[in-house]
C-alpha positions as CSV (number, residue, x, y, z in Angstrom):
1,X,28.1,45.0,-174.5
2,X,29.0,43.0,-171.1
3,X,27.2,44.9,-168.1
4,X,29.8,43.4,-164.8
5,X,30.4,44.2,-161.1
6,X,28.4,47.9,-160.0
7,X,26.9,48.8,-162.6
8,X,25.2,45.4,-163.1
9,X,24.0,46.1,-158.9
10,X,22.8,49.5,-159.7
11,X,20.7,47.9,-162.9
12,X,19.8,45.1,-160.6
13,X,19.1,47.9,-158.0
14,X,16.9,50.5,-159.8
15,X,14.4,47.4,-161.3
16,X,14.0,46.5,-157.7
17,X,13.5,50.3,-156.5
18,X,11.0,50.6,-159.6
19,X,9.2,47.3,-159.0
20,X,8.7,48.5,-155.3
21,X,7.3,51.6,-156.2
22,X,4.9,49.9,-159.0
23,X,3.6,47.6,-156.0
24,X,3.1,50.6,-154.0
25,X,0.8,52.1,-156.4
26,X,-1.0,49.0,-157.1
27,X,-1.7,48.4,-153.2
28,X,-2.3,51.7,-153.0
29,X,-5.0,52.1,-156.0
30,X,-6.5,48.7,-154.8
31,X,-7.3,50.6,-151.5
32,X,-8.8,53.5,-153.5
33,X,-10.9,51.4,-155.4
34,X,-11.8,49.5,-152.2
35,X,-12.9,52.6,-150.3
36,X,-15.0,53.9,-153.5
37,X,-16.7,50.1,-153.8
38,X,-17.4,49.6,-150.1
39,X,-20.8,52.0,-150.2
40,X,-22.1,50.6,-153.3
41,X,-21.5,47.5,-151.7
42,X,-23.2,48.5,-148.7
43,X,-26.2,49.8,-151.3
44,X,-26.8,46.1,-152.7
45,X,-25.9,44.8,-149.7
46,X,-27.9,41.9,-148.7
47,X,-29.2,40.8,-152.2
48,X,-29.7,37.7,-150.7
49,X,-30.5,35.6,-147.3
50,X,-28.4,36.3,-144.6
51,X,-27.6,33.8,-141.5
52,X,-27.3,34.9,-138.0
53,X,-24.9,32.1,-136.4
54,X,-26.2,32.2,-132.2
55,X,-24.3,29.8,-129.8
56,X,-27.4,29.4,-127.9
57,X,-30.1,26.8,-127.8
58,X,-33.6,27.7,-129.2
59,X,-36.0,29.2,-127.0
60,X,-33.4,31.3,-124.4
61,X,-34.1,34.5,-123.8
62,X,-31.4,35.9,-126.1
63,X,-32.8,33.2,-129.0
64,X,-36.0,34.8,-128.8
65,X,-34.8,38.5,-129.0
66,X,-32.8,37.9,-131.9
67,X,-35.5,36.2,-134.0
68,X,-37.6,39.5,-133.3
69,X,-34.4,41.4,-134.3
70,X,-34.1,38.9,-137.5
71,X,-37.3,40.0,-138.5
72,X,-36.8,43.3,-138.4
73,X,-33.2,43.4,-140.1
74,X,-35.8,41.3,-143.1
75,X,-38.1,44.4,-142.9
76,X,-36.2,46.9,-143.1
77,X,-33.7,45.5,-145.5
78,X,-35.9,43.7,-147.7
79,X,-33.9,40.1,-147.3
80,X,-34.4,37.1,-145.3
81,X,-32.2,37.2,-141.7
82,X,-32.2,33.7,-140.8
83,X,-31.5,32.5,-137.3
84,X,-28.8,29.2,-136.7
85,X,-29.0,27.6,-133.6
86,X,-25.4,26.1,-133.2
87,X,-25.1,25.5,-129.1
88,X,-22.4,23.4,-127.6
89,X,-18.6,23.7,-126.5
90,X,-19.2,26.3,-124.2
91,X,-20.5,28.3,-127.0
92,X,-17.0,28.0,-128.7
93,X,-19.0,26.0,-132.0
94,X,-20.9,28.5,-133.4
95,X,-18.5,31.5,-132.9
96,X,-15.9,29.7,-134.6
97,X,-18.1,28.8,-137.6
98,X,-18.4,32.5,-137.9
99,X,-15.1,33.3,-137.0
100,X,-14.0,31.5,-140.4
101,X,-17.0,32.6,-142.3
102,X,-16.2,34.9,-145.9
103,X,-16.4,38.3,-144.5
104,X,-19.3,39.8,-146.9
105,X,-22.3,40.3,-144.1
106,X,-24.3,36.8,-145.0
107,X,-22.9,35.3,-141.9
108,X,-23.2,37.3,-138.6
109,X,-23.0,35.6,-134.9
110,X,-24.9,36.6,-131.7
111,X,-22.4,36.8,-129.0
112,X,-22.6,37.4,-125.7
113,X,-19.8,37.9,-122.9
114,X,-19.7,34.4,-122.3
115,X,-18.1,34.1,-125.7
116,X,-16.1,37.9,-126.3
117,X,-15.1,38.4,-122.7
118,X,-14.8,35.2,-120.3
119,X,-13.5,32.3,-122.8
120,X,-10.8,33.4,-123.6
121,X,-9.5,33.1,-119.6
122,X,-11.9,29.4,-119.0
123,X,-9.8,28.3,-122.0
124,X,-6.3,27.7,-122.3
125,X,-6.8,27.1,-126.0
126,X,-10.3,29.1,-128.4
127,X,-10.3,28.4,-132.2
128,X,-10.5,32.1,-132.4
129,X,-9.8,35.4,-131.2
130,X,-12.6,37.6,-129.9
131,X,-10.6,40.7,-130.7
132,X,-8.8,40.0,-134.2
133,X,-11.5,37.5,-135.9
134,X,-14.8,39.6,-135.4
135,X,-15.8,43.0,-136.1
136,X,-18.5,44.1,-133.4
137,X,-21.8,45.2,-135.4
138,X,-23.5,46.5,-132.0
139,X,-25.1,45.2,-128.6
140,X,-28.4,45.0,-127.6
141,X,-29.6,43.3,-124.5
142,X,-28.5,42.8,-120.8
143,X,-29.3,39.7,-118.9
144,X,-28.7,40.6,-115.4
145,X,-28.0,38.2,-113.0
146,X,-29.8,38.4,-109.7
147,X,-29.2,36.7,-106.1
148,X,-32.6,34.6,-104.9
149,X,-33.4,33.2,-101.9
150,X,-36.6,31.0,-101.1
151,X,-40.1,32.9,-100.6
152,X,-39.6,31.4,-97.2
153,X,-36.6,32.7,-96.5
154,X,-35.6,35.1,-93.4
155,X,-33.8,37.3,-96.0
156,X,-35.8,40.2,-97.2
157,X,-32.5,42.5,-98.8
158,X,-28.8,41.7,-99.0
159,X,-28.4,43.6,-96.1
160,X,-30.0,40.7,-94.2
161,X,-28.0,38.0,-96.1
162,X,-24.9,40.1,-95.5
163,X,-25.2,40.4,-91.7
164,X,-26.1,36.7,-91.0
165,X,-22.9,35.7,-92.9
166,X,-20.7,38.0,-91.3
167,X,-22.3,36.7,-88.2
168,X,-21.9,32.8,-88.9
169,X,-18.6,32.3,-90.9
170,X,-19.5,29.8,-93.3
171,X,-22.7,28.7,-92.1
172,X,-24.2,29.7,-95.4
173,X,-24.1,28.1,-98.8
174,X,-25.1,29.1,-102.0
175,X,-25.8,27.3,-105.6
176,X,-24.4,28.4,-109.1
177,X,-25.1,26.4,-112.2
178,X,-21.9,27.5,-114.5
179,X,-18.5,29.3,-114.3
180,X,-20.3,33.5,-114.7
181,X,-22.4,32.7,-111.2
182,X,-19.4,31.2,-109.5
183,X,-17.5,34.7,-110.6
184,X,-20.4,36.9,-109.5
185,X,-20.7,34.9,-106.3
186,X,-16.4,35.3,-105.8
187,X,-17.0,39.0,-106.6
188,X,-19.9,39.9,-104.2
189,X,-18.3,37.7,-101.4
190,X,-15.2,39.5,-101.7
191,X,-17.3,42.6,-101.8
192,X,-19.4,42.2,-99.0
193,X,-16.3,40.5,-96.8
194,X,-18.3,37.2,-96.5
195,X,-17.8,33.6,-96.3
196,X,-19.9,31.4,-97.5
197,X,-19.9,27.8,-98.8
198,X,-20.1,27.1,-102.7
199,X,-22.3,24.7,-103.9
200,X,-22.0,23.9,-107.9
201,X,-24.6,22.6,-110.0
202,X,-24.6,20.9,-113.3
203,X,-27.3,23.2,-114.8
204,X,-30.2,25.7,-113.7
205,X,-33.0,22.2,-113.8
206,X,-31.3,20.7,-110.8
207,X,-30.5,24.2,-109.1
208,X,-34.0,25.8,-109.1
209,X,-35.6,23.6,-107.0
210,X,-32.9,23.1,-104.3
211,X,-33.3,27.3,-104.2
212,X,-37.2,27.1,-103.8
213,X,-37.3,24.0,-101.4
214,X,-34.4,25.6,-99.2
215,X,-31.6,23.1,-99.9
216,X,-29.2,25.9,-100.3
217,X,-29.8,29.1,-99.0
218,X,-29.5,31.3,-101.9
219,X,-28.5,31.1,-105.7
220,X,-27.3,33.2,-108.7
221,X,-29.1,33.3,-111.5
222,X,-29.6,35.3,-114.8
223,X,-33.1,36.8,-114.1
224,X,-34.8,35.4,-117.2
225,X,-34.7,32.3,-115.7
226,X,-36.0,32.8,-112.3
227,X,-38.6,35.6,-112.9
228,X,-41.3,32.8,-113.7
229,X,-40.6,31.9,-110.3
230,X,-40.7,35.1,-108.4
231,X,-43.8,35.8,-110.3
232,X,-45.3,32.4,-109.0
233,X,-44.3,33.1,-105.6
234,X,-41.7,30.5,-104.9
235,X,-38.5,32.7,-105.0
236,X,-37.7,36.3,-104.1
237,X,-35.1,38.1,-105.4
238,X,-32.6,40.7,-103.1
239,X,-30.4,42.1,-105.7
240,X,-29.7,42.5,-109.4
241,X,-26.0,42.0,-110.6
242,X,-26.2,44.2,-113.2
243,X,-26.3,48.1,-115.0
244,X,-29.7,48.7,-113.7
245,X,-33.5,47.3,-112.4
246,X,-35.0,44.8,-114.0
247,X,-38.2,46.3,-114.9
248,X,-40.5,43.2,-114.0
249,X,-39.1,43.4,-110.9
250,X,-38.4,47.2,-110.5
251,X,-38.5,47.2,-107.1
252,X,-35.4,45.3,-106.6
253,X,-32.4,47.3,-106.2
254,X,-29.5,46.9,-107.9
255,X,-26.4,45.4,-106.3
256,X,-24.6,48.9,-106.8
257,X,-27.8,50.9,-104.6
258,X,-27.4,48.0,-102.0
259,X,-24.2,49.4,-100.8
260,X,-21.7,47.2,-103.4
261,X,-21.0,49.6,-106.8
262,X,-17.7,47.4,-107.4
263,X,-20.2,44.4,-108.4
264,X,-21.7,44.8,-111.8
265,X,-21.6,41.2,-113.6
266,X,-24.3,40.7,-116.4
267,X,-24.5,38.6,-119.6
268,X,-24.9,41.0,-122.5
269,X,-25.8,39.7,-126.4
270,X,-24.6,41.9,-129.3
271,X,-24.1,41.1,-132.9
272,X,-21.1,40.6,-135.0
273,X,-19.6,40.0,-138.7
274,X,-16.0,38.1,-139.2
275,X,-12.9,40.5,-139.1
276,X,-13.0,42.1,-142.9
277,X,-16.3,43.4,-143.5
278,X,-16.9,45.9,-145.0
279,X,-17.5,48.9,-142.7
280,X,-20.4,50.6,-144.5
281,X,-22.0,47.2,-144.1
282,X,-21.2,47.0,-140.8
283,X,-22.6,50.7,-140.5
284,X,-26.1,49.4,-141.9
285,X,-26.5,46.7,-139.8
286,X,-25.6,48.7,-136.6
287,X,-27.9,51.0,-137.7
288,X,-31.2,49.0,-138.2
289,X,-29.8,46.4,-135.1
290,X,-30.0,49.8,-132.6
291,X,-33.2,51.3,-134.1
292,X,-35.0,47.7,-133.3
293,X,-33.0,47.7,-129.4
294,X,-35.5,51.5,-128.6
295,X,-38.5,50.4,-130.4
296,X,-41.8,49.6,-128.5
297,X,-40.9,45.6,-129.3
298,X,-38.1,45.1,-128.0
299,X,-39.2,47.6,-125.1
300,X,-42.3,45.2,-124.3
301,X,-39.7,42.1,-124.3
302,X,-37.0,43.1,-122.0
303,X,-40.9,43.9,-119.7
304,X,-42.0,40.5,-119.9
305,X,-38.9,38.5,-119.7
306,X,-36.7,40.3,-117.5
307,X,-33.7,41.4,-119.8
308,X,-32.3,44.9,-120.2
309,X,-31.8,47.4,-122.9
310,X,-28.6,47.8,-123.2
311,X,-27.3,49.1,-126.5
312,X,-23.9,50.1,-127.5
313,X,-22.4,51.2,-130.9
314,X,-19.4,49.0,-132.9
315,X,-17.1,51.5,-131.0
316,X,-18.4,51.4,-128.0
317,X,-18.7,47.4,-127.9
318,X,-15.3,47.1,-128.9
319,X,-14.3,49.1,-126.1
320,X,-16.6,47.5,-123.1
321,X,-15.0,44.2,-124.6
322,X,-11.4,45.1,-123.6
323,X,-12.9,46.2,-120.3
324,X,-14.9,43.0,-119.6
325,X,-12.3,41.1,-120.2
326,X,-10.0,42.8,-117.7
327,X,-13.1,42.6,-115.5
328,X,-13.6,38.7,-116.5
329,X,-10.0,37.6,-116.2
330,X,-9.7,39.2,-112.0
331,X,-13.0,37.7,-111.0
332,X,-11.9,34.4,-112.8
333,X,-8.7,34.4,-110.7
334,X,-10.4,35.5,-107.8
335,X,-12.7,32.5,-108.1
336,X,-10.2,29.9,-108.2
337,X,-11.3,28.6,-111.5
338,X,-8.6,27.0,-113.6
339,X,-8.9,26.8,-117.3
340,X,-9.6,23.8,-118.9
């Protein structure tokens, strides 16, 4: 018999309407079956090494916490946690390596602000998207940053620094070694209603001993860096940039208890799995990553090397990310600096 005009259309319609509906119920029992696998995933999860991607060259601050953390993910989860120094680009390298990584928890990056927050407005063009091609696993550290002057210098607190700028117009200059310091400085002059005269540096080497010979009259810094010199006498610092005291130097106040609460810039290093992992993994390693960030190690680092605690849940670094980057892409504007 010869099917023609609508009833062929309404045969032709109702294999369509039942194909649609047999794709629903696969998509939809693929999701079941995902949800039921992810936690017996997360139970064998790792069954072998995993790599921790960092952007950062060995023996920073934030290199040397994470191989303490590595070793404790190992303990805890009975696996290798390797760390993979990949520095360069502006740290853009190594957290695209991950950001194209097979989302199963073997390849994790150590990411700071640098790379989440301020990129994406210093560049007109990343390889990958902080929010859509990561999942955050949680943070852990602070690295402050801190204005210095020389141990010679007539400035014992901000308030001294402040006063003699407002006083001479542009009689003082100041040295920063790499886009954040420039926006701290932009943020705390605009704070502060001061001019003073920038002075950029290629990198921290060539700053330093400008600062401590009195070349310029004060620099930004993170406060890992210059502590070695405050403890040998040849800088002093007059204010942290950051969420609270440094406790090497705990008698410092913080930019905030100087009198300027609308200055808080600090680097921050969390850890994070491509977009895709599975949650219950991600739940495991935030779990082990936080318990290491209060124990009596990482307690005793932040001490001696003058970083922070600063921990913060998958949630709640996915959140403070949207923030910095409002936060990142004013100061960056406020600084004048174009993106390359």
């Amino acid at each position: 018999m010869r099917i023609t005009g609508d009833r062929s259309i309404k045969i032709h319609g109702d294999k369509m309407h039942a194909l649609a509906n047999l794709t629903r119920r696969a998509v939809a029992t693929l999701a079941a079956l995902l949800t039921l696998t992810s936690p017996v995933m997360a139970d064998s999860y790792p069954d072998h090494v995993v790599k921790i991607v960092t952007p950062t060259s060995a023996g920073s601050s934030v290199d040397d916490y994470l191989r303490l953390l590595a070793n404790h993910l190992s303990q805890k989860l009975g696996q290798s946690f390797i760390v993979e120094n990949r520095p360069g680009g502006n740290m853009i390298i190594g957290a695209d390596v991950v950001a194209k990584a097979t989302p199963d928890g073997y390849t994790l990056l150590m990411a700071s602000s640098g790379v989440m927050s301020a990129n994406p407005f210093l560049f007109k063009r990343l390889p990958y998207d902080p929010l859509k091609d990561f999942v955050p696993i949680a943070r852990f550290m602070a690295l402050p940053m801190v204005i210095a002057v020389p141990a010679s210098s007539p400035y014992r607190t901000i308030a001294d620094l402040v006063a003699d700028a407002r006083a001479h117009p542009g009689k003082l200059n100041y040295g920063t070694a790499a886009a954040p310091s420039q926006v701290a400085m932009a943020a705390f002059n605009e704070a502060a209603s001061i001019r003073a005269v920038s002075v950029p540096y290629k990198g921290m080497a060539n700053l330093l001993p400008d600062v401590m010979t009195g070349v310029v009259d004060y620099a930004v810094s993170e406060s890992a860096t210059v502590l070695p010199h405050v403890q040998s006498g040849r800088l002093r610092v007059l204010a942290v940039l950051g969420p609270g005291r440094v406790p090497a130097i705990s008698e410092v106040p913080t930019i905030a208890e100087a009198g300027y609460p609308g200055v808080r810039v600090a680097s921050w290093g969390g850890l994070f799995a491509p977009a895709g992992t599975a949650p219950a993994i991600v739940e495991k390693l935030q779990r082990y990553t936080l318990e290491f960030a209060s124990s009596q190690a990482s307690q005793a680092f932040h001490a001696r090397r003058g970083s922070l605690p600063y921990p913060a849940t998958s949630p709640e670094l996915a959140k403070a990310i949207r923030e910095d980057q409002q936060m990142w892409k004013r100061l960056i504007t406020l600084a004048g600096i174009q993106p390359e």
